[in-house]
DRENDO-1510 file (C-alpha; in Angstrom, 1 decimal, always signed):
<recs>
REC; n; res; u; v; w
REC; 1; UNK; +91.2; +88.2; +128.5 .
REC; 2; UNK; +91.8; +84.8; +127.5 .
REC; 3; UNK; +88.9; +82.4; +125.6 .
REC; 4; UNK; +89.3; +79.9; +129.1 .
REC; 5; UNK; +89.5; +83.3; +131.3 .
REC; 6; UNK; +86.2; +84.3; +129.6 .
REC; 7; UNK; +84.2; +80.9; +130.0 .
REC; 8; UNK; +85.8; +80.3; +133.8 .
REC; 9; UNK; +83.8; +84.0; +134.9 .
REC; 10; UNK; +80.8; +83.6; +132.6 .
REC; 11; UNK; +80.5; +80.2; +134.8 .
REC; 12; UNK; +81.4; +81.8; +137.9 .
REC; 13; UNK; +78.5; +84.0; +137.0 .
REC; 14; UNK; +75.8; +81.7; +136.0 .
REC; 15; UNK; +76.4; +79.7; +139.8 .
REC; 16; UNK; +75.6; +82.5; +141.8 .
REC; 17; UNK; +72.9; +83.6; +139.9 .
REC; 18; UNK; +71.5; +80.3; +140.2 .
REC; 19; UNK; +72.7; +80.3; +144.1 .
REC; 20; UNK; +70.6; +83.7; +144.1 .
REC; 21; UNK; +67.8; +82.8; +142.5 .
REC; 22; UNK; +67.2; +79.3; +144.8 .
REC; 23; UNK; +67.6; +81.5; +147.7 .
REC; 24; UNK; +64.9; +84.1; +147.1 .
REC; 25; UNK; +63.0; +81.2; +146.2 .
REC; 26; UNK; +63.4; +79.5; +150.2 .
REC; 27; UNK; +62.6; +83.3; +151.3 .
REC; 28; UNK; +59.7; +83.5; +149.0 .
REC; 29; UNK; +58.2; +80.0; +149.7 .
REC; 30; UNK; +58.9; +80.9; +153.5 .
REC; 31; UNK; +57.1; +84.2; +153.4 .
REC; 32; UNK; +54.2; +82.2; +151.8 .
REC; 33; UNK; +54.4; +79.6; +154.6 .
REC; 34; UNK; +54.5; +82.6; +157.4 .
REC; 35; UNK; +51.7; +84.7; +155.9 .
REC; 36; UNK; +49.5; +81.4; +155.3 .
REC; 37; UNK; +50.3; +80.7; +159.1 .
REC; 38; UNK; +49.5; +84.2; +160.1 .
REC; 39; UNK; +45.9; +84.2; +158.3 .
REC; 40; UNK; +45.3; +80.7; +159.7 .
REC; 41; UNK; +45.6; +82.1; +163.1 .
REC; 42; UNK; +43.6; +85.4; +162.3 .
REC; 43; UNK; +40.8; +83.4; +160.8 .
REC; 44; UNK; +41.0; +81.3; +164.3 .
REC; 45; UNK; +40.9; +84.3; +166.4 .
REC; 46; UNK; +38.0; +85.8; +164.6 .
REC; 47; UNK; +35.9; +82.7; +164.7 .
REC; 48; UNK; +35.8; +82.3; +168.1 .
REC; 49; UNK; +34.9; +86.1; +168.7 .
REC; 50; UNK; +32.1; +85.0; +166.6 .
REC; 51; UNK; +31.2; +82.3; +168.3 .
REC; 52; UNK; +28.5; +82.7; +171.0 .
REC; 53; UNK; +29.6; +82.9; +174.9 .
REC; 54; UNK; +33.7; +82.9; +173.1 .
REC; 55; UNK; +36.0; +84.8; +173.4 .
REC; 56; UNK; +35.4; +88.7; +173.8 .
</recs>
């Protein structure tokens, strides 16, 4: 393998790694955003169990 052949797939390799890595960045920021809206709703549900005359 060529010098140019060499740096063309070590490039080739460094941009999907960084395509990789920004996507399981979205997916982790979006599981975040799911599991904060999932507790959010939890939290909501168990208040008003709480609350007097809510719901049973």
């Amino acid at each position: 393998m060529s010098a140019d052949q060499a740096k063309q797939q070590a490039e080739q390799t460094a941009d999907q790694t960084k395509q990789q890595a920004e996507q399981a960045a979205k997916d982790a920021a979006q599981q975040q955003t799911d599991k904060m809206k999932g507790d959010a709703a939890k939290q909501a549900q168990d208040q008003m169990k709480q609350a007097p005359g809510g719901a049973k």
